[in-house]
N, C-alpha and C positions, 0 to 999 in steps of 0.2 A: 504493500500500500504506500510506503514511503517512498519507494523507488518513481512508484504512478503520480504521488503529486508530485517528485521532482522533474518528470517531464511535461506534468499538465502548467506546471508555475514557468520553464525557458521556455512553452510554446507557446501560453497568453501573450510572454514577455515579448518575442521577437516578433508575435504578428501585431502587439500594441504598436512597436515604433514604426512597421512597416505602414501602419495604418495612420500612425501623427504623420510619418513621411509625405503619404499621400495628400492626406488634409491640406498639408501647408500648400503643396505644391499646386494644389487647386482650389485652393480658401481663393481664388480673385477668379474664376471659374464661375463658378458656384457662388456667388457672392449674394445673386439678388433670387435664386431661386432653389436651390437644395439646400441652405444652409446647413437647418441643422443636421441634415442627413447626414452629410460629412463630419460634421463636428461630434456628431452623437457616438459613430462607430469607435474613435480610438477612446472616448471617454469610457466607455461601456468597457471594453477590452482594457483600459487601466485598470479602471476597479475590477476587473476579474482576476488578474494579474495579481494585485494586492490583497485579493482574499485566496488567492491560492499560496500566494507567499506567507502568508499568513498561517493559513491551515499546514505545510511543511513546519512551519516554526514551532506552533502549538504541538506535532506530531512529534518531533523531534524531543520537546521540552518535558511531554507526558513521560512519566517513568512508572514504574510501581513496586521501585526502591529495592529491586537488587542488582548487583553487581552482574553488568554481562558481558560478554565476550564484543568485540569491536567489528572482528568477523561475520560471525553465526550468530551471534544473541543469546548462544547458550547460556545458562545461569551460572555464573561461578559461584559455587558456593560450597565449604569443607573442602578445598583443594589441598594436596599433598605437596602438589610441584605449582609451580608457577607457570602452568599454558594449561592452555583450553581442554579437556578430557575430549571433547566432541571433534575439533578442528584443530590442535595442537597450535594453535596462537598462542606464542608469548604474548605476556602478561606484563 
């Protein structure tokens, strides 16, 4: 899931600027008759942008307070050696 919003949050990201690109580049186009049509689309795609980056952030920040592997996410916990039982990641 965390892999999924980190490609839904660079995909918002780069068709927002693709889409300010456009905006500008036709903001005197469009001036006295699509306005907001053009102005709405990269607005709409910021804020998508920023609640995806948002939901990464929060995803990342949720824990439920044990120690996991960096790797796999196995749980370390009662370890003998210092690496991963599951995936053999040092520690």
């Amino acid at each position: 899931m965390r892999k999924f919003n980190y490609i839904l949050t660079i995909t918002l990201s780069v068709l927002t600027l693709f889409a300010w690109a456009y905006s500008i580049t036709n903001m005197r186009k469009y001036q006295f008759e699509n306005r907001f049509n053009v102005q709405a689309i990269p607005v709409v795609l910021t804020v998508s942008s920023l609640v995806g980056w948002v939901l990464v952030t929060l995803s990342e920040a949720r824990g439920d307070g044990e120690t996991r592997c960096r790797k796999c996410r196995h749980i370390l916990r009662g370890l003998s050696q210092p690496r991963c039982p599951e995936c053999g990641e040092p520690i």
